[in-house]
GUKOL-893177 format. One record per residue: residue in one letter; x, y, z of N, C-alpha, C in turn. Coordinates in steps of 0.02 Angstrom, whole numbers, padded with zeros to 5 digits, always signed. Layout:
N
AXYZXYZXYZ/...
//
This chain:
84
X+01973-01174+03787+02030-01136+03763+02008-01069+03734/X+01945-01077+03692+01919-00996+03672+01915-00951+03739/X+01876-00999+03780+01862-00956+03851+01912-00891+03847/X+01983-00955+03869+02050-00915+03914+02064-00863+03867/X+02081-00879+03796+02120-00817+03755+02063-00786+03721/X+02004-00771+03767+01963-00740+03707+01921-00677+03751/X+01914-00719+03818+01895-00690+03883+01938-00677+03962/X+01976-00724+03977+02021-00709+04032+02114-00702+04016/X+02112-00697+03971+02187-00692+03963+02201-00622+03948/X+02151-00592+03899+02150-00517+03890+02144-00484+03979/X+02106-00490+04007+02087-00458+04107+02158-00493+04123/X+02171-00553+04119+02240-00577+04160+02310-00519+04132/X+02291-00501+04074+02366-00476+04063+02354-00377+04072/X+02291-00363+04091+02275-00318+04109+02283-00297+04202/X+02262-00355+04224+02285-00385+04296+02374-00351+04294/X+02396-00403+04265+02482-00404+04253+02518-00355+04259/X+02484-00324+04207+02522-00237+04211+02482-00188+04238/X+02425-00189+04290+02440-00158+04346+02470-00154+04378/X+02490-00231+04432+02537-00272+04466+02604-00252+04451/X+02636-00231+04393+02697-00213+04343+02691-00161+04375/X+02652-00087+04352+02669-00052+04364+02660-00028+04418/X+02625-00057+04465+02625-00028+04553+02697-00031+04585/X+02727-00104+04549+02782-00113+04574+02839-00059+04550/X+02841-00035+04467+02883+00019+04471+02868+00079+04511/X+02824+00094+04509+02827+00142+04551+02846+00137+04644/X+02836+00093+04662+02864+00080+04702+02949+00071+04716/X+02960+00039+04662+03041+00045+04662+03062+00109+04643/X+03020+00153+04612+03049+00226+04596+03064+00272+04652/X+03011+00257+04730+02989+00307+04777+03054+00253+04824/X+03076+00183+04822+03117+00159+04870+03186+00202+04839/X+03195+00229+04750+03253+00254+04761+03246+00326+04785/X+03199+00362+04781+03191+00419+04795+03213+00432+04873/X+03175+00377+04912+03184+00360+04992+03272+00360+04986/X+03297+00349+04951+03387+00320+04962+03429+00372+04975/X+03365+00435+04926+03400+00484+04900+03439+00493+04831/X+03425+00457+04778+03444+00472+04742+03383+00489+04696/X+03411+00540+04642+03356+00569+04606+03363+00540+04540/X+03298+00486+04531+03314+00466+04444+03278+00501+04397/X+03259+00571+04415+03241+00572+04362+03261+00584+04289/X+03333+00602+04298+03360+00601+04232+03377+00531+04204/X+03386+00470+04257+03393+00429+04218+03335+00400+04187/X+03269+00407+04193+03226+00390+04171+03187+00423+04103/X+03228+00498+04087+03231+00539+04057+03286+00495+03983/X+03336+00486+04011+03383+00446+03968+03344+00391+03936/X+03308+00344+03986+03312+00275+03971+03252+00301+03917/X+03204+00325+03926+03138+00347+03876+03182+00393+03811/X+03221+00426+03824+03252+00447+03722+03275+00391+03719/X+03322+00351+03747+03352+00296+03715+03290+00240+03688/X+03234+00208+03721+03217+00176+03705+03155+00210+03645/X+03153+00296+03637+03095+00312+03593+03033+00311+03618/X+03030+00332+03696+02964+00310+03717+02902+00354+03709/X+02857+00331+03696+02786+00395+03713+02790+00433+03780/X+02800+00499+03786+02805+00510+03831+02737+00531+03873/X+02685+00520+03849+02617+00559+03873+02551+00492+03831/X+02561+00443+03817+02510+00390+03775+02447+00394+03816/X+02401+00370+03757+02330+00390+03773+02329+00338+03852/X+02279+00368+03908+02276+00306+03960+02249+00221+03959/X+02208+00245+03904+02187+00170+03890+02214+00126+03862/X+02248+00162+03809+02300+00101+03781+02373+00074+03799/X+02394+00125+03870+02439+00119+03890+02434+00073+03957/X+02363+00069+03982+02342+00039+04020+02339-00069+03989/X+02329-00069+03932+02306-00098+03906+02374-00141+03871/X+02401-00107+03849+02449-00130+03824+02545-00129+03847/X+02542-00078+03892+02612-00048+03933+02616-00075+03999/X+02666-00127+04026+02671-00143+04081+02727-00094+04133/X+02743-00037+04094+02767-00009+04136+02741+00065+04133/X+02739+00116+04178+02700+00184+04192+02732+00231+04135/X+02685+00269+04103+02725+00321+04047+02769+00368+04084/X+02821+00393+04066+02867+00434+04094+02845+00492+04125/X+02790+00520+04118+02779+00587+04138+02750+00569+04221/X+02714+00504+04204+02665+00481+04260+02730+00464+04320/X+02768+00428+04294+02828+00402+04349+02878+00491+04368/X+02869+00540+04324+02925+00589+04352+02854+00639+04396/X+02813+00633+04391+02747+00658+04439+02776+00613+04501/X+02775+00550+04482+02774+00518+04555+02810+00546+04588/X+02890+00532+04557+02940+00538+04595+02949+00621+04620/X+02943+00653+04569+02952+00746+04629+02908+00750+04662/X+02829+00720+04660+02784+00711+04732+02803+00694+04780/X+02844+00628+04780+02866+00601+04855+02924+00650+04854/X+02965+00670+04844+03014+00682+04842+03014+00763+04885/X+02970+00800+04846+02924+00840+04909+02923+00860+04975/X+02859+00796+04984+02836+00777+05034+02887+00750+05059/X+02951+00719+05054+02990+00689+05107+03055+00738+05106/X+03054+00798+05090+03082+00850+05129+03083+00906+05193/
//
């Protein structure tokens, strides 16, 4: 039991929210593909919820299962771009 929560549960939940956030971003670029542009709603949802908008990478890596806002509105006007 020390093993798991002392050595693999910390990498498993590091695992996790990679996995987490590959997937938002992926759902960000399928709405982009739709054509719709979130980036204001993602703009909304981060004042409403108070979010860091720029957190250090390691601890956001570490502790954030979802991508900091600046990283997800990079994504999205990249593809968004490129698929004009």
């Amino acid at each position: 039991l020390t093993v798991y929560t002392g050595l693999i549960f910390p990498l498993w939940m590091v695992a996790m929210n990679a996995v987490t956030r590959w997937l938002e971003f992926r759902a960000d670029r399928y709405s982009a593909r739709l054509g719709y542009d979130i980036r204001p709603s993602l703009l909304k949802i981060s004042k409403t919820n108070k979010g860091d908008l720029n957190p250090d990478w390691l601890h956001s890596l570490w502790h954030h299962n979802h991508p900091p806002l600046l990283e997800r509105l990079h994504a999205v006007t990249e593809y968004m771009k490129k698929s004009k």
